[in-house]
C-alpha positions as CSV (number, residue, x, y, z in Angstrom):
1,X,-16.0,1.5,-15.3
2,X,-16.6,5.2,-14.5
3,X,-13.5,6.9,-14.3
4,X,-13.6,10.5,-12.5
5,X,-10.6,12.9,-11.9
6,X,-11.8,16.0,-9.5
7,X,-11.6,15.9,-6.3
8,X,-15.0,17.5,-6.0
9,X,-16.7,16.1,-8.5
10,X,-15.7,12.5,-7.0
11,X,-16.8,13.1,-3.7
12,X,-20.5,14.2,-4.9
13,X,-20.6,10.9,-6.8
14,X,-19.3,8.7,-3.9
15,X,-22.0,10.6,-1.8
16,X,-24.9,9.5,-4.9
17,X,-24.0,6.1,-3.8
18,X,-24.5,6.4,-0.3
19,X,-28.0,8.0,-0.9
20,X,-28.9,5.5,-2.9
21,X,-28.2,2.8,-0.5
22,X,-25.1,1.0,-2.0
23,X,-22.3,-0.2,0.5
24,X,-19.0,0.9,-1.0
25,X,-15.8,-0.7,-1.2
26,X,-12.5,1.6,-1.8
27,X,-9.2,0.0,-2.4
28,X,-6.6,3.3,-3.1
29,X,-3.6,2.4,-4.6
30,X,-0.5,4.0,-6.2
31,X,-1.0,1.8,-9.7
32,X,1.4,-0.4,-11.5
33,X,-1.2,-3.0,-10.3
34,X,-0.7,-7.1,-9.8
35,X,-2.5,-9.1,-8.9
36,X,-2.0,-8.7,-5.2
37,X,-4.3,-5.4,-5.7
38,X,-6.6,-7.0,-7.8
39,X,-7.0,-9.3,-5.2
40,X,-8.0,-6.6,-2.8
41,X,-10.4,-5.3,-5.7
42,X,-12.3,-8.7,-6.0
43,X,-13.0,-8.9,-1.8
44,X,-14.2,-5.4,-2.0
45,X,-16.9,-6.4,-5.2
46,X,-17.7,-9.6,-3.2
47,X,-18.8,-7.4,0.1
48,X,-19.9,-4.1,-1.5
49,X,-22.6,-3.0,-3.9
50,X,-20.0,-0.7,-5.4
51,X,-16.3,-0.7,-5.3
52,X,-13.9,2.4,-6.0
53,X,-10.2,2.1,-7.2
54,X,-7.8,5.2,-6.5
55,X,-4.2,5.4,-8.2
56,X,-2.0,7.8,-7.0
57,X,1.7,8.0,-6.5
58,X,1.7,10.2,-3.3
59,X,4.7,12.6,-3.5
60,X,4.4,12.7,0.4
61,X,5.8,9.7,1.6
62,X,9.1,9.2,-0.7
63,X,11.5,10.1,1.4
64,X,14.0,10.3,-1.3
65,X,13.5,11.8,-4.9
66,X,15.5,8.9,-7.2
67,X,12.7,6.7,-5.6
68,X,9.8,8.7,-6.1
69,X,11.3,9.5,-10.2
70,X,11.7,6.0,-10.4
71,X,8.6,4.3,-9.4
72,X,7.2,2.5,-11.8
73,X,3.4,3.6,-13.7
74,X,1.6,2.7,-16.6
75,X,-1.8,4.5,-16.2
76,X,-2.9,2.6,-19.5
77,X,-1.8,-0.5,-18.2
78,X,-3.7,-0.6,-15.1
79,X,-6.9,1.1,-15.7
80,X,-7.0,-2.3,-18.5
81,X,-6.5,-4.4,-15.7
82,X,-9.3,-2.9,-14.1
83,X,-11.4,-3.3,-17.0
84,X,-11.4,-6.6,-16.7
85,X,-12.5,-6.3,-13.1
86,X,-15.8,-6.0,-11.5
87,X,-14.7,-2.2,-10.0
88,X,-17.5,0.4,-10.7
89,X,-15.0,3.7,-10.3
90,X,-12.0,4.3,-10.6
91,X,-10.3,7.9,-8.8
92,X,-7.2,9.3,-10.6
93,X,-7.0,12.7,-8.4
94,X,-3.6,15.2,-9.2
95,X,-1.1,16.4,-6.6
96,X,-1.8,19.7,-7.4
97,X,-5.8,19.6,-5.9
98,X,-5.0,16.8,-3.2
99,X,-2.3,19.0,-1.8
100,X,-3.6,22.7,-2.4
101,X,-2.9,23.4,0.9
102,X,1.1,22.7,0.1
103,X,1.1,19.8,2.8
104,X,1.1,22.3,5.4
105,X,-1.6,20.2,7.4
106,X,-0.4,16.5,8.1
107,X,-1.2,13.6,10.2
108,X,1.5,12.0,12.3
109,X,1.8,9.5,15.2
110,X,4.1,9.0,17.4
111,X,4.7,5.5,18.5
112,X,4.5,2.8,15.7
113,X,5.7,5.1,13.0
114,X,9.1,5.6,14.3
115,X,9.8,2.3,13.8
116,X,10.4,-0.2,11.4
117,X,9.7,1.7,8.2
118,X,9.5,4.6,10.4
119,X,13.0,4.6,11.6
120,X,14.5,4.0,7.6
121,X,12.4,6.7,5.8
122,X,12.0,9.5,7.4
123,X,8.1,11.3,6.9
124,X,7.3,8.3,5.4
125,X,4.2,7.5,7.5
126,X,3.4,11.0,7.6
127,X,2.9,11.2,4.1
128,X,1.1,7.5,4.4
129,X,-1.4,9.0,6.7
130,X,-2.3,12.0,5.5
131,X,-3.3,11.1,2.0
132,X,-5.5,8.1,3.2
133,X,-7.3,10.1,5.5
134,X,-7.8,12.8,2.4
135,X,-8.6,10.0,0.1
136,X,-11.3,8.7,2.7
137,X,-12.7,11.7,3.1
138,X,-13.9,12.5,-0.4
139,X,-14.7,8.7,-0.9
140,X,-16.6,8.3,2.2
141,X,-16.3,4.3,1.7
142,X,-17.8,1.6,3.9
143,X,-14.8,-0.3,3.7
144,X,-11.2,0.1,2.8
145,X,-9.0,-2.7,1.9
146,X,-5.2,-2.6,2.3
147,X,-2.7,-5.7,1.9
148,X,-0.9,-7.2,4.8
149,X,2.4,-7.2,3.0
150,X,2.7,-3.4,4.4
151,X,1.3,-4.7,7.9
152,X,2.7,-1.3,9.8
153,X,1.2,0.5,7.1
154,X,-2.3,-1.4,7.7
155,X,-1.7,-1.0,11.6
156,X,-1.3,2.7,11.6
157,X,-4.4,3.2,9.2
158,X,-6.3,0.7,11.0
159,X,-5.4,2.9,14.2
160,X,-6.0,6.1,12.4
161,X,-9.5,5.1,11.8
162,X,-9.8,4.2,15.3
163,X,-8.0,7.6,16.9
164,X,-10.4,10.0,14.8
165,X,-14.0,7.8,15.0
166,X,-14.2,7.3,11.2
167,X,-17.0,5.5,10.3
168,X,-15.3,2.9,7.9
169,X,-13.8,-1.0,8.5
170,X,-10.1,-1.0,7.7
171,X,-10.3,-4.7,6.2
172,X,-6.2,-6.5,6.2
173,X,-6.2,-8.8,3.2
174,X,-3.7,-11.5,2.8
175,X,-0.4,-11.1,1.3
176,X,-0.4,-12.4,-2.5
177,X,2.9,-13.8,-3.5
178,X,4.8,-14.7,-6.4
179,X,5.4,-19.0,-7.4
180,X,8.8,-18.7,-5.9
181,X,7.2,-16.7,-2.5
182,X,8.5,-13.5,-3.1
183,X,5.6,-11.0,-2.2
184,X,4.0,-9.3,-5.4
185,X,5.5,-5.9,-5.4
186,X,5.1,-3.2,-7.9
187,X,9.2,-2.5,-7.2
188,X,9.7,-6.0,-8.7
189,X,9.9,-5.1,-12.1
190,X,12.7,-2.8,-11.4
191,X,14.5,-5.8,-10.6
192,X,17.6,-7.2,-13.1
193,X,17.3,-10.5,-14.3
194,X,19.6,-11.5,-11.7
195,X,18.4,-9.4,-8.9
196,X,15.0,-11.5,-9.5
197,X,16.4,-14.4,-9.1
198,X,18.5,-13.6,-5.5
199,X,15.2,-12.0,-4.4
200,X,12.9,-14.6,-3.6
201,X,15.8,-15.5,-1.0
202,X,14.4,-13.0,1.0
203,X,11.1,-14.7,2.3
204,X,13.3,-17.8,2.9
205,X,15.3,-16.8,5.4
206,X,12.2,-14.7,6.9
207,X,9.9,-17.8,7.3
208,X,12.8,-20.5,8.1
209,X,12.5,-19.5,11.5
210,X,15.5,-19.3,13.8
211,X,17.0,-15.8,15.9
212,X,16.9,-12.4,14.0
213,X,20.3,-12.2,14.3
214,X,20.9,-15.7,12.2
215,X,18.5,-14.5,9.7
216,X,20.7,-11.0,9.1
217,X,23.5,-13.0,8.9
218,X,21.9,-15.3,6.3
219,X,20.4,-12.0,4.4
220,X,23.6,-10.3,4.4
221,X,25.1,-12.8,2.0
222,X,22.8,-11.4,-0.8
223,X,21.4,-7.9,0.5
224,X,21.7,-5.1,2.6
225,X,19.7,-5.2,5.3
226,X,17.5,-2.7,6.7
227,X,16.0,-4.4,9.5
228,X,14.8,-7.8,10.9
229,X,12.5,-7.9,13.6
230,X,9.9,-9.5,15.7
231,X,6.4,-7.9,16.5
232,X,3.5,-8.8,17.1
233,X,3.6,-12.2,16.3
234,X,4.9,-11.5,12.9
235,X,8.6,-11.5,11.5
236,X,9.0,-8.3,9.8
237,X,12.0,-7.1,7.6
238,X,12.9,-4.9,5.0
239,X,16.3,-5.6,2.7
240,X,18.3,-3.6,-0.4
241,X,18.7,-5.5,-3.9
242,X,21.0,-3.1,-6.3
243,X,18.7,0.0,-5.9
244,X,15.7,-2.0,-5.3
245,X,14.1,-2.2,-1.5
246,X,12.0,-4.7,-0.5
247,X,9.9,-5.7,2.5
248,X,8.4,-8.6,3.3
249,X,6.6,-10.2,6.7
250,X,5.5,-13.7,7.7
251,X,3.5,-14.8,11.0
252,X,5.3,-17.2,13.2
């Protein structure tokens, strides 16, 4: 696996690939990988000549600092991972050259990203949006793949791509989850002992059906709750466990 760091010098190999012919798959990711993304990594080397990894942990869309400190990477661990994959590149770009401009240019919307997610981390999407457009932009891919487990994320990008006439599929990919149906997370292994055991709680009450109000109720027992709401055919909620958040989202 070829494994490139500057921002410059990835976008002249991405471009070697399209001159050659090769259709290329791009999954971008912020590491601590499961196998959720590797999931997403094995579609993209089924339907592509080439597939592209990024990890990045994008400063822009932690809406609080603790969070950002706090969430989890093992560089060594993952690019491993993807050793044993199929992926042909791997992208590790640096804060420091993806925002040279100081995040003074952003992307927002103004509809779907004020709600939801929106409405609980403030700049979040902003800070969602903006690095995926930079990131396609150097990689220039035929296809990106992003998991449904962050379906408003995958809406708004889908929508991005849409808005501004890029010419790349925004491909959803099914929601991996744990034995006990708690969706793979890499915020799970900040999770006590304990804390894992209350969480898988969590999808129950979001795919046992019933009013949203019931399911808060039944949620509140064990977590704090965030939100729990219906959209577009999908049940969609986001709960607190000890200093832990998690979202989750089942179709009805």
């Amino acid at each position: 696996m070829e494994i490139l760091r500057n921002a410059s010098e990835a976008k002249a190999r991405f471009r070697s690939c399209r001159a050659a012919g090769e259709s290329l798959g791009f999954v971008p990711t912020m590491g601590s990988l499961h196998p959720g993304h590797l999931s997403l990594v094995e579609r993209s080397v089924r339907e592509n000549d080439r597939t592209a990894v990024s990890i990045f942990v994008n400063p822009t869309q932690f809406d609080d600092p603790d969070d950002l400190e706090g969430y989890p990477r093992d560089y060594e661990a993952d690019q491993k991972l993807l050793d044993d994959t199929e992926a042909d590149i791997l992208f590790f770009p640096e804060a420091r050259e993806l925002y040279a401009d100081e995040y003074r240019y952003r992307l927002t919307e103004g509809e779907l990203s004020r709600v939801l997610e929106g409405a609980h981390r403030e700049g979040h999407f902003d800070g969602v949006l903006t690095v995926v457009m930079k990131l396609l932009c150097i990689v220039g891919p035929d296809r990106a793949y992003f998991g449904e487990k962050d379906w408003q994320q995958y809406k708004l990008i889908a929508g991005m791509a849409e808005a501004f006439f890029l010419d790349v599929e925004i491909v959803p990919c099914p929601l991996i989850r744990e034995p006990d149906g708690l969706a793979m997370s890499s915020r799970n292994s900040l999770l006590t002992p304990e804390e894992r055991k209350i969480a898988p709680l969590f999808h129950r009450v979001l795919s046992g059906g019933g009013d949203v109000i019931s399911m808060k109720r039944a949620l509140q027992a064990n977590f704090d709750v965030d939100y729990v709401e219906r959209r577009s055919g999908r049940v969609l909620g986001a709960v607190r466990l000890g200093k832990v958040r998690l979202i989750d989202n089942v179709r009805e």
